[in-house]
GUBAFI-897384 format. One record per residue (C-alpha): residue in three letters; x, y, z. Coordinates in steps of 0.25 Angstrom, whole numbers, plus 2048, in hexadecimal, padded with zeros to 3 digits. Layout:
// GUBAFI-897384
AlaXYZ ...
***
This chain:
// GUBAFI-897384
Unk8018C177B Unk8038BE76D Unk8058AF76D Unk7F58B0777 Unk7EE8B776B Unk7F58AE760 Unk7EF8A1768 Unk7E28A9767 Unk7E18AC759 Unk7E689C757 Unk7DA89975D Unk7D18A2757 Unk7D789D748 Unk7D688F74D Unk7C8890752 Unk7C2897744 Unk7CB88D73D Unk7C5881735 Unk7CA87473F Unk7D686F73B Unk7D685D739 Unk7DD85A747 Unk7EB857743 Unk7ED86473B Unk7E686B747 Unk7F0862752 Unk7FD865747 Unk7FA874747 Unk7F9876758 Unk80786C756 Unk80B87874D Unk808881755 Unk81087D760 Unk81D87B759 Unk81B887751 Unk81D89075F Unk82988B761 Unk82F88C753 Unk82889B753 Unk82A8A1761 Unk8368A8766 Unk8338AA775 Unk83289C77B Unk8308A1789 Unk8238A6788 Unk81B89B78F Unk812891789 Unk80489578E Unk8078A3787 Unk807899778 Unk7FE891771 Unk806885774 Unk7FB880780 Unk7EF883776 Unk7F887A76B Unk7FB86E774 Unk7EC86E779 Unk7E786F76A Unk7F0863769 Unk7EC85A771 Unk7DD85F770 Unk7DD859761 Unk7E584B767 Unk7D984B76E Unk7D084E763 Unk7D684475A Unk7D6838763 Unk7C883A766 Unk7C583A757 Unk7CC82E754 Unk7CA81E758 Unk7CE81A767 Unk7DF819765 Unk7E181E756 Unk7EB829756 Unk7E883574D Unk7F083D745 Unk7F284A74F Unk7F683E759 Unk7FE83874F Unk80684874C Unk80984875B Unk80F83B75D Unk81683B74F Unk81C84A750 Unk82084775F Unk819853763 Unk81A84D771 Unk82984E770 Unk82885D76D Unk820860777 Unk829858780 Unk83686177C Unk82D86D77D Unk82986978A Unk83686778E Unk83C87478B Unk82F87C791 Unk82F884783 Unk82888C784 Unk82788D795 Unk81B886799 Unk81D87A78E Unk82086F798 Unk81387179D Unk80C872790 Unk81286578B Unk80F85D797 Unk80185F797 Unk80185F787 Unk80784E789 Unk7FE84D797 Unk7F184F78E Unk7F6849782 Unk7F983B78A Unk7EB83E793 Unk7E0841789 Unk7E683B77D Unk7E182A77F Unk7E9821776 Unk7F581F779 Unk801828778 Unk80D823780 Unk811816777 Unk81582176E Unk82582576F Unk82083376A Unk817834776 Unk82082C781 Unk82C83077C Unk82A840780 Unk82183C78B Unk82C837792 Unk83584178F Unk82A84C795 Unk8298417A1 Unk8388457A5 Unk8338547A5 Unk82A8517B0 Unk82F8547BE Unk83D85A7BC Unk8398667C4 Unk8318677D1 Unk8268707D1 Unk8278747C3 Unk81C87C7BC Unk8198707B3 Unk8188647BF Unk8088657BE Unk8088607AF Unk8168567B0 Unk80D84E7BA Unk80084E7B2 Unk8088477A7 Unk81083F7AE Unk80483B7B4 Unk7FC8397A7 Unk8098317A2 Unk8088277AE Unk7F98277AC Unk7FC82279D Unk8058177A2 Unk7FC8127AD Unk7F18107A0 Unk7FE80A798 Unk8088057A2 Unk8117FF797 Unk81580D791 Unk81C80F79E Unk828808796 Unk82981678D Unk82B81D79A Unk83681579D Unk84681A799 Unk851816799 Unk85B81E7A2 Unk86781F799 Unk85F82478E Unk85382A78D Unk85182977C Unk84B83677B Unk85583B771 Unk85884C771 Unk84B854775 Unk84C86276D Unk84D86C775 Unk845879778 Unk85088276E Unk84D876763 Unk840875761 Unk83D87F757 Unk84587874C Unk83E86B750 Unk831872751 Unk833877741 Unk83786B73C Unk82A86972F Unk81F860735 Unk81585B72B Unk80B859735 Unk80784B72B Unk802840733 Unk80A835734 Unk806827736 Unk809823744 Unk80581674A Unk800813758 Unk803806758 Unk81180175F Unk8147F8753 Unk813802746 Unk82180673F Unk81E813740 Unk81981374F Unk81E81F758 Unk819815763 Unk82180C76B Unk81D800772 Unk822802782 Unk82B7F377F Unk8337FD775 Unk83280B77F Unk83680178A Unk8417F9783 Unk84880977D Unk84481278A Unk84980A796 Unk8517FE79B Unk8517FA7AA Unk8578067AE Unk84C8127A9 Unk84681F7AC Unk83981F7B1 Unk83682E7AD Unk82782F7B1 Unk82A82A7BE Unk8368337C0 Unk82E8407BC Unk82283B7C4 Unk82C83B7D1 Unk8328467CF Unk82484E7D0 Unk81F8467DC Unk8298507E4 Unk82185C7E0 Unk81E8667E7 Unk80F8657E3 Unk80585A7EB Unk7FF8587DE Unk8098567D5 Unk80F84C7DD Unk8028457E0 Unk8028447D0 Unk81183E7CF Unk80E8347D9 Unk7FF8307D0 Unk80A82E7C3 Unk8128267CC Unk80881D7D0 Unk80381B7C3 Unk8128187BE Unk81680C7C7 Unk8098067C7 Unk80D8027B7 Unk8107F47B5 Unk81C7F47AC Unk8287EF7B4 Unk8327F97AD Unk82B8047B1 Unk8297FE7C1 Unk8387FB7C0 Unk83B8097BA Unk83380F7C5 Unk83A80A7D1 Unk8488087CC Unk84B8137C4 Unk8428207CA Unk8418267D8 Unk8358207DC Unk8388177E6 Unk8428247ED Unk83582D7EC Unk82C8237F1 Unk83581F7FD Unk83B82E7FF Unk830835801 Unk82982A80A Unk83682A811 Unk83783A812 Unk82883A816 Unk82B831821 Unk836838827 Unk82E845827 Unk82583E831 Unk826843841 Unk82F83A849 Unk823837853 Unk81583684E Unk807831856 Unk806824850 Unk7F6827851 Unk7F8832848 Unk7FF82A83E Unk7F581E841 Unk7EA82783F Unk7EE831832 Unk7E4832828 Unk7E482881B Unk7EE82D811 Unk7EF82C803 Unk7F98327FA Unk7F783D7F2 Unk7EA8427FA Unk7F3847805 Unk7EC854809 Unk7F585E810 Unk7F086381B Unk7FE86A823 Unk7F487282F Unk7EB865832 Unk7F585B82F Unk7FE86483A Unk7F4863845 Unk7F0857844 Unk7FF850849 Unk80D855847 Unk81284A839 Unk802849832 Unk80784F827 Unk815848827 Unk80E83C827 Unk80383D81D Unk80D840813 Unk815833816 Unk808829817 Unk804832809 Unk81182E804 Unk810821809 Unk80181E803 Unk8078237F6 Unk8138187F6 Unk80B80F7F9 Unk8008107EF Unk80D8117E5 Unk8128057E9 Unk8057FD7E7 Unk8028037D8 Unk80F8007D6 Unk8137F27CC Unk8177E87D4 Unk8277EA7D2 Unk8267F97D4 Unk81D7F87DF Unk8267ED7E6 Unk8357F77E5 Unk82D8047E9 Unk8277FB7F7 Unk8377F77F9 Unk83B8057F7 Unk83280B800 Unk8367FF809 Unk845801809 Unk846810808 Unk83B81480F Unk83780A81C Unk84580481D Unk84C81081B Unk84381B822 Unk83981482B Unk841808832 Unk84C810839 Unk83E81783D Unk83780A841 Unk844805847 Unk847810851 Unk84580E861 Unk83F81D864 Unk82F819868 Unk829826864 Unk830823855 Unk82C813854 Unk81D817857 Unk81E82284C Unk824819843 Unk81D80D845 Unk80F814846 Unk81381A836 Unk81880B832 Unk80B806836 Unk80381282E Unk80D80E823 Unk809801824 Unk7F9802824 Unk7FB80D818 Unk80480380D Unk7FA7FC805 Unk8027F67FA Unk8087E97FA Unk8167EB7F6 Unk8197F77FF Unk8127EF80B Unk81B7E3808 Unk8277EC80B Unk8217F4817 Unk8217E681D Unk82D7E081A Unk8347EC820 Unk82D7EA82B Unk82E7DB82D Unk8387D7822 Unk8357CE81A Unk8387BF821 Unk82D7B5820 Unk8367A9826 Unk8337A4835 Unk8367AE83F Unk8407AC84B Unk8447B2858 Unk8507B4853 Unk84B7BB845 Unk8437C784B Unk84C7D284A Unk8517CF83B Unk8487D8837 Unk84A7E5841 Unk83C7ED83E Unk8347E183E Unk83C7DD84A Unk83A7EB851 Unk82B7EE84D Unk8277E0855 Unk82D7E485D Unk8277EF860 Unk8197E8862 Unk81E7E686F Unk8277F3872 Unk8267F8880 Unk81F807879 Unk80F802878 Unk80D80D871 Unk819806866 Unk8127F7868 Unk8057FC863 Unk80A804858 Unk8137F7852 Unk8077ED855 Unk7FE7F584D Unk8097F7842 Unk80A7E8841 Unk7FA7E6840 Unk7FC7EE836 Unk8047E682D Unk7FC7DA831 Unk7EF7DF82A Unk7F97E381E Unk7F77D9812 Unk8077D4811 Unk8097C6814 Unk8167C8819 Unk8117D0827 Unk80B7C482C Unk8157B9826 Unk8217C182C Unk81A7C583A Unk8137B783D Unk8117AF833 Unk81E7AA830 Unk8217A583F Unk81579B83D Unk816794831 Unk81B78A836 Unk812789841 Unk81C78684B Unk81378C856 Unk80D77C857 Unk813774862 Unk81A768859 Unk81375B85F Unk80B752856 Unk7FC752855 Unk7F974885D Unk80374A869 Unk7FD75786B Unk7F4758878 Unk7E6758876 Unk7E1767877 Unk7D976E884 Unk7CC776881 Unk7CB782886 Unk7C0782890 Unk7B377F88E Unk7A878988D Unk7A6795884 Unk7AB7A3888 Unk7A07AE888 Unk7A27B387B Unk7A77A6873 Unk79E7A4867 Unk798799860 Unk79F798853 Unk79378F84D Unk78979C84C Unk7927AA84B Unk7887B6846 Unk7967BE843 Unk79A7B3837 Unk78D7AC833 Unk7897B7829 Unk7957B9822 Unk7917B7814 Unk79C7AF80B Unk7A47B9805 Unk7A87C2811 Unk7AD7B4819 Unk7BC7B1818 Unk7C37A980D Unk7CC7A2818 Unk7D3794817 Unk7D5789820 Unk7DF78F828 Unk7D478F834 Unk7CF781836 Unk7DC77E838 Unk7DF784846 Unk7DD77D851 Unk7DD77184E Unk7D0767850 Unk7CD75F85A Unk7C4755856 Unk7BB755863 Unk7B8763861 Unk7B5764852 Unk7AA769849 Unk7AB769839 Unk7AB776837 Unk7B7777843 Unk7B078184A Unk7B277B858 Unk7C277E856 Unk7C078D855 Unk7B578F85E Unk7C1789866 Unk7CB794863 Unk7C079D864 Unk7BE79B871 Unk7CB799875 Unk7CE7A7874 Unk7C37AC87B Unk7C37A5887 Unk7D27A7888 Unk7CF7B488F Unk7C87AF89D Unk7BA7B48A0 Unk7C07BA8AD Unk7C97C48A3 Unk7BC7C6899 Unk7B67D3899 Unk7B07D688A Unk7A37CC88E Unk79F7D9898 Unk7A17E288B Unk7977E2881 Unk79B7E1873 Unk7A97D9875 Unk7A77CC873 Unk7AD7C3869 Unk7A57C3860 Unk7A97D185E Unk7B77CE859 Unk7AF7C484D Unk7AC7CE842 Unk7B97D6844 Unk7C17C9842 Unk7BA7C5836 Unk7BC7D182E Unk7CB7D1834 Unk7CD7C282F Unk7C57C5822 Unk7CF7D281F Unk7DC7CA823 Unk7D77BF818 Unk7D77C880E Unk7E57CB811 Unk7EB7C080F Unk7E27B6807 Unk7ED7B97FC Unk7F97B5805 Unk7FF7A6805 Unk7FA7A3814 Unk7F8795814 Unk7E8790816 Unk7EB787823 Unk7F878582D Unk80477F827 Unk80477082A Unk80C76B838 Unk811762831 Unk81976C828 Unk81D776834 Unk82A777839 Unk824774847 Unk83577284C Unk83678184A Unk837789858 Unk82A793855 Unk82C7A3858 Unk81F7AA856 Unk8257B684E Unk82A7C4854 Unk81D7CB852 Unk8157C0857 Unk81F7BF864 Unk81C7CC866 Unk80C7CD864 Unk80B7C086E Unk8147C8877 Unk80C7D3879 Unk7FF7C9879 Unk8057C4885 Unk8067D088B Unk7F87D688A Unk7F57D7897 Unk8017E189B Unk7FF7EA88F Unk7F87F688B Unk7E97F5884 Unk7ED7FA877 Unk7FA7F2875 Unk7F07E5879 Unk7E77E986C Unk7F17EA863 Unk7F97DE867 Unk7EB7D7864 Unk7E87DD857 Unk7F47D8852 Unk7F37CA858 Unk7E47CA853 Unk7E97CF844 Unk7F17C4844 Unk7E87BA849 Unk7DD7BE83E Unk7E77BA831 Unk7E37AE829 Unk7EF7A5829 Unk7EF799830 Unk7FB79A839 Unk7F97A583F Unk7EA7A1842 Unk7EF795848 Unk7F979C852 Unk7F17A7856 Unk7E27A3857 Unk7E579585B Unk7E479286A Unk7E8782867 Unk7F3780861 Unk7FE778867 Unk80878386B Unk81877E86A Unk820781876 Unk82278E878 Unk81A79486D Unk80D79E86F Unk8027A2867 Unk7F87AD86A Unk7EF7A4871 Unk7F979F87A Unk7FE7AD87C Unk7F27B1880 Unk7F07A788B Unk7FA7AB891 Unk7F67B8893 Unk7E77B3898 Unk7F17AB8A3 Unk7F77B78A8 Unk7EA7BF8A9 Unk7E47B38B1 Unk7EF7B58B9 Unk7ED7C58BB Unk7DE7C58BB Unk7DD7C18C9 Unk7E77CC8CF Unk7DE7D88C9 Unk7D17DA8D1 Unk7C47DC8CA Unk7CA7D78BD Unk7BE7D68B5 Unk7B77E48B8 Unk7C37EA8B5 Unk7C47E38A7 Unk7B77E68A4 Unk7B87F48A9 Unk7C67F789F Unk7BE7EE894 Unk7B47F9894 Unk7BD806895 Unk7C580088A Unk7B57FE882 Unk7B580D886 Unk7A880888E Unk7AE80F89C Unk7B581B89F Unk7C581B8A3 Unk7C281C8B2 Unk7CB8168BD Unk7D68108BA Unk7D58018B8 Unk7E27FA8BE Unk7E87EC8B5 Unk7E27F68A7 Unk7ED7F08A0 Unk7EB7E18A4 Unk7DB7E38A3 Unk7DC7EB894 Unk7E57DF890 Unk7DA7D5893 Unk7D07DB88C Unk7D97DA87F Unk7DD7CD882 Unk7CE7C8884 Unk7CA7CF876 Unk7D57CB86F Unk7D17BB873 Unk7C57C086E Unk7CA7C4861 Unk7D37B785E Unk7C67B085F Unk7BF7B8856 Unk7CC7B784C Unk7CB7A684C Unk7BC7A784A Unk7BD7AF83E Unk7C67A883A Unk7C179A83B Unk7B479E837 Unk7BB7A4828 Unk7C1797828 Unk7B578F828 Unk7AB799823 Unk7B3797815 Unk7B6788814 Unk7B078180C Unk7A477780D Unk7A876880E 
***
C-alpha cells in the first residue's frame, strides 16, 4: 500500500515539475529502478505492486521521444546511456532471477518494445545482441509458464528483425562448447553492482561497425567468435520448445517465428537449422504421430472430400467434426500439420528446404507410411492410398514433392525392363494395383497416379513413360523406302468429323491465349506427298478422323444424343493442353522426335510397367465396370495431352510402322473394336439398347428393367467418347503447332 501511494505522489511531483532535458529525465527512471534493489528488503513482493513497470515505460517512452526528435538513424544520448551502461544486460539478469516475481515478464516486453518501436538498428550492437540472446535461452524452458504469452512476442519480434536484416542471424549463432557469455551476477549480487557510482555522462559511442570505440560488431566478427560448424541455434530451439504448448495460440505464433527463421538466406543459419536443432524430429514426429492417430479404415470419399485445410486456421469443432464421420478430426489435424510442413519447406533456403523434404521422406513416408502402403489387407490399402493421393494433391512446394515422388517411384530414369519392375517394390506394387482384382482398389490407384501426372515434377513422367521411349524403339526398324506404302482409312467422312479449314471453336482465339508450342507436331505422321497441303493439315484431318470412324456406326450412339458430339471434347482439350504447357515449358523436353538415325532401334522395346498395365485394362474395357473404364481413360487421355513429342507419336498416331510385337494405344484399341464386331451380333436389339443405357447413364431415363450385356454396352460408350476425345487431343494439338509457327 505504501509503495502504491509513493508511485502517486512521484507522479504528482513529476507532473508539477519543470520538464527535465531527456537524458537526465531517461537517467533518473534508470535511477529509480536500480535504486529499489539497493533500498528494498522484501524482494518477494511482486512487480506490479512497484514503480518498476511505470520506469521501464517512461524509459522506453523517452527512446521514443528522442528518435523521433532526431535525423533518420542518429542515435541520441539516452540511446547512447542504454547501450553504453548495458542496461539490457541488467534487465537481462533481472529477468532471469524474476527479482522481484513477475520481472521476467516485465523485461520481455521492456526488449519486445524496445526492438519493435525503436527504427534504427539495434542488434549490430554486442550490448544489444549479446543479452538478447541470453534472454532467447530463457524462452521456452517451461511448458505452460505464466510468462509464454510474452517469450513468443519476442521471439517473434526477433525473427521479424532478422527477416528485415538476414545477415544478423550470424550473432544468433553459438558455438556449442562455449557460449562467451562470461559469469552473469546473480539475483544475491546485484546490489553491490547496482551501487557501484554512475556518472550518468554521455559518452561518445559510434554507430558505425568501423570506429575504435564501437560497441558494435560486424556479423563476420559475431560469426567468426560465436560459432563454428557445429553451433547453437538458440531462437529456433526456444521457438520449438513452445510449438508443444498447450495453447493453440502460442503455438500458431512459434510456428510464424519458424517460418520467418528458415526462410533467411544465410547458409550457416540453414545448416545450423537442420543439423544441430530438432526441427526436422519435430516436423516428421508430429506428422508421423498425426498419422498414426488416424483410424485404421476410413471412406476414401470422406478423405477425398474434407474441406481445404490451412495451418494454423484450424477451427476445433469436436461435436460437428464427431458427427460428421468417425477420424474428421484425426484427420484435419494431420492435413493441417501437413499444409504447415509444406508451406515450411517452400519458404525455406534452398539447402534447408532440400534436408527438411528428405527428412520428412526418410522418417516419415518410409518409415511410417510404406509398411502401410505395402500391406495386403484391402480395407487398409484403400485407406492408405486414398490419404497418399490427398497427400499428394495438398504438397505444393517443389523440394517436398521431389521426394514424395522418388519414394513413390524411385528415382531411375534409365530404360525400363521386364526384368527391372520390382526393383523398386511400392512403385512396383502401386501399379500394380491399377489392375488389382478389388475395383474399388484400381480406381483409387488410377486416380492417385493422375494425380501425380498433373504434378509439376519431371521425373513422374520421365520414370513412368517417357523413359521407355526415348529411343523410339516402338518403330519397326526397316529403311524408308522398303517400308510398304501406307492404306487409307476408308473414304468418306463420319457424321461428326469436321472440317479443319473453318473451326468456329479455334478462329477467335486472339494471339496471347494461343499455345507457345514447337515443332514437335508437324512431325507425326509422316507426309505423303499425294496427300499434302502447305500448312500439312490433310495429315491431321487424317488422324483426326482415324480415331472417330474407329468406333463403327453400328456401335455409335452419341449422334441420337443431343450435345455429344466432338466438337464437345474441343474446348476442354484446349484448356487442358494450354495448362499441361505451362507445366512444362521449363523442362528440357526436346522440340521434335529424336532422329532415327540416332535410336537404338536393335533394342527389344518394353512399353514400361505402368503403360503395360493401362493398355491392359484398355483391352479389356468391354468386360469391366463403367467407372473403372473412365478412369482408365482419363489417365490415358492425361497422358495423351503432354507436349513431348514421343509420347504424342506413340499415343495419338494411328500410322506408325509398328515393330513386331509392340502395340500402341491405337492398335490397342483396334483390337478391342475387332472383338466387339465380333460380339455385336450375338446380342439382339444391340442399338436400342445402347441408346437406352446412353441415356440412363446422361440421367435422361429412369433405372427401369434391367438391361442384360450393361457392362459390355457401358463399355462401349466410353470406348466411343474416349476416340472422341483422342481426336479432339491431336486437333489441339496440331492446331498449337501451327497457329504459332511462323510466317515463311
Amino acid at each position: 500500500m505504501f509503495s502504491k501511494f509513493t508511485s502517486i505522489l512521484q507522479h504528482a511531483v513529476e507532473a508539477l515539475a519543470p520538464s527535465l532535458p531527456l537524458q537526465e529525465d531517461f537517467v533518473y527512471h534508470w535511477k529509480a529502478i536500480t535504486h529499489y534493489y539497493i533500498e528494498t528488503s522484501d524482494d518477494k513482493a511482486p512487480v506490479t505492486d512497484t514503480n518498476i513497470p511505470s520506469h521501464l515505460e517512461q524509459m522506453l517512452d523517452i527512446l521514443i521521444q528522442e528518435e523521433g526528435e532526431r535525423e533518420s538513424g542518429e542515435t541520441g544520448p539516452c540511446m547512447e546511456y542504454l547501450l553504453h551502461h548495458k542496461i539490457l544486460e541488467t534487465l537481462y539478469t533481472l529477468g532471469k532471477a524474476d527479482c522481484p516475481p513477475g520481472m521476467k515478464q516485465q523485461v520481455l516486453s521492456f526488449y519486445t518494445k524496445l526492438l519493435g518501436r525503436i527504427r534504427q538498428p539495434l542488434l549490430p550492437h554486442i550490448n544489444v545482441h549479446r543479452p538478447v540472446q541470453k534472454l532467447i535461452r530463457l524462452c521456452g524452458e517451461v511448458l505452460a509458464a505464466p510468462t509464454e504469452n510474452e517469450e513468443i512476442q519476442f521471439l517473434c519480434i526477433v525473427c521479424a528483425k532478422l527477416k528485415q536484416d538476414p545477415y544478423l542471424v550470424n550473432f544468433f549463432l553459438e558455438n556449442k562448447g562455449k557460449r562467451g557469455d562470461g559469469k552473469e551476477p546473480g539475483a544475491d549480487g546485484l546490489k553491490e553492482d547496482l551501487s557501484s557510482p554512475d556518472t550518468g555522462q554521455q559518452q561518445s559511442l559510434s554507430i558505425g561497425l568501423d570506429g575504435p570505440a564501437s560497441t558494435a560488431r560486424s556479423p563476420a566478427e559475431g560469426a567468426s567468435g560465436s560459432y563454428n560448424n557445429s553451433s547453437n541455434y538458440n531462437l529456433v530451439s526456444s521457438l520449438l520448445n513452445l510449438t508443444k504448448s498447450p495453447d493453440g495460440r502460442i503455438v500458431v505464433k512459434a510456428c510464424e517465428g519458424l517460418m520467418l527463421l528458415v526462410s533467411l538466406p544465410e547458409a550457416a543459419a540453414a545448416k545450423s537449422l537442420t543439423e544441430s536443432t530438432e526441427l526436422c524430429q519435430l516436423l516428421t514426429d508430429r506428422l508421423a504421430s498425426f498419422y498414426q492417430a488416424l483410424p485404421q479404415s476410413m471412406d476414401p470419399l470422406d478423405i477425398e472430400t474434407v474441406e481445404s485445410v490451412n495451418w494454423g486456421l484450424d477451427v476445433y469443432n469436436l461435436k460437428e467434426d464427431a458427427a460428421a464421420f468417425t477420424g474428421k478430426r484425426a484427420l484435419i489435424s494431420f492435413l493441417s500439420w501437413l499444409d504447415y510442413c509444406d508451406q515450411l519447406i517452400k519458404e525455406a533456403q534452398k539447402t534447408a528446404a532440400a534436408a527438411l523434404a528428405r527428412a520428412v521422406r526418410e522418417r516419415f513416408f518410409v518409415a511410417v507410411m510404406e509398411p502401410q502402403l505395402m500391406q495386403t489387407s484391402e480395407v487398409g490399402i484403400l485407406t492408405s492410398t486414398a490419404l497418399l493421393n490427398r497427400i499428394i494433391r495438398q504438397v505444393t512446394s517443389e523440394a517436398l514433392l521431389q521426394e514424395t515422388v522418388y519414394f513413390l517411384l524411385g528415382e531411375e530414369v534409365g530404360p525400363e525392363t521386364a526384368a527391372s519392375i520390382t526393383q523398386i517394390p511400392l512403385r512396383h506394387r502401386l501399379i500394380e494395383h491399377c489392375d488389382h482384382l478389388s475395383d474399388e482398389i484400381s480406381i483409387m490407384t488410377l486416380r492417385l497416379f493422375e494425380q501425380l501426372l498433373q504434378k509439376p515434377c519431371q521425373h513422374i513422367l520421365q520414370n513412368l513413360v517417357l523413359r521407355s521411349l526415348d529411343e523410339r524403339n516402338y518403330i519397326e526398324n526397316k529403311a524408308q523406302e522398303e517400308r510398304e506404302e501406307r492404306e487409307h482409312m476408308e473414304n468418306g467422312q463420319p457424321h461428326d468429323a469436321v472440317d479443319l479449314e473453318e473451326d468456329p471453336l479455334f478462329s477467335d482465339l486472339s494471339p496471347d491465349t494461343r499455345l507457345s508450342s514447337p515443332d514437335w507436331l508437324s512431325c507425326s505422321p509422316p507426309q505423303s506427298t499425294e496427300h499434302t497441303k502447305p500448312d500439312g493439315k490433310t495429315e491431321v484431318h487424317k488422324i483426326v478422323n482415324s480415331f472417330l470412324c474407329l468406333v463403327p456406326d453400328e456401335a455409335k450412339s452419341s449422334y441420337q444424343v443431343e450435345g455429344t458430339g466432338y466438337d464437345t471434347y474441343l474446348r476442354d482439350a484446349h484448356r487442358q493442353f494450354r495448362d499441361y504447357c505451362g507445366i512444362c515449358q521449363r523442362w528440357d523436353w526436346r522440340s521434335s522426335p529424336k532422329p532415327i538415325e540416332k535410336c537404338n532401334l536393335d533394342r527389344p522395346f518394353f512399353e514400361g510397367h505402368f503403360l503395360k498395365v493401362l493398355f491392359d485394362r484398355m483391352g479389356r474395357i468391354l468386360d469391366q465396370p463403367y467407372d473403372v473404364n473412365l478412369q482408365v481413360t482419363s489417365v490415358l487421355s492425361k497422358l495423351s495431352l503432354l507436349p513431348h513429342p514421343h509420347l504424342h507419336e506413340y499415343l495419338l498416331d494411328p500410322y506408325i510402322n509398328l515393330a513386331p510385337g509392340c502395340r500402341s494405344l491405337f492398335a490397342v484399341i483396334v483390337r478391342v473394336v475387332g472383338d466387339l464386331m465380333l460380339r455385336i451380333h450375338r446380342i439382339p436389339d444391340f442399338t436400342p439398347k445402347l441408346l437406352l443405357v446412353r441415356k440412363r447413364l446422361l440421367g435422361l431415363e429412369p433405372e427401369g428393367l434391367s438391361i442384360d450385356h450393361v457392362t459390355l454396352l457401358e463399355g462401349v460408350i466410353v470406348l466411343e467418347e474416349f476416340c472422341k476425345e483422342l481426336a479432339a487431343i491431336a486437333f489441339v494439338k496440331f492446331h498449337a503447332s501451327t497457329s504459332t509457327s511462323p510466317s515463311p
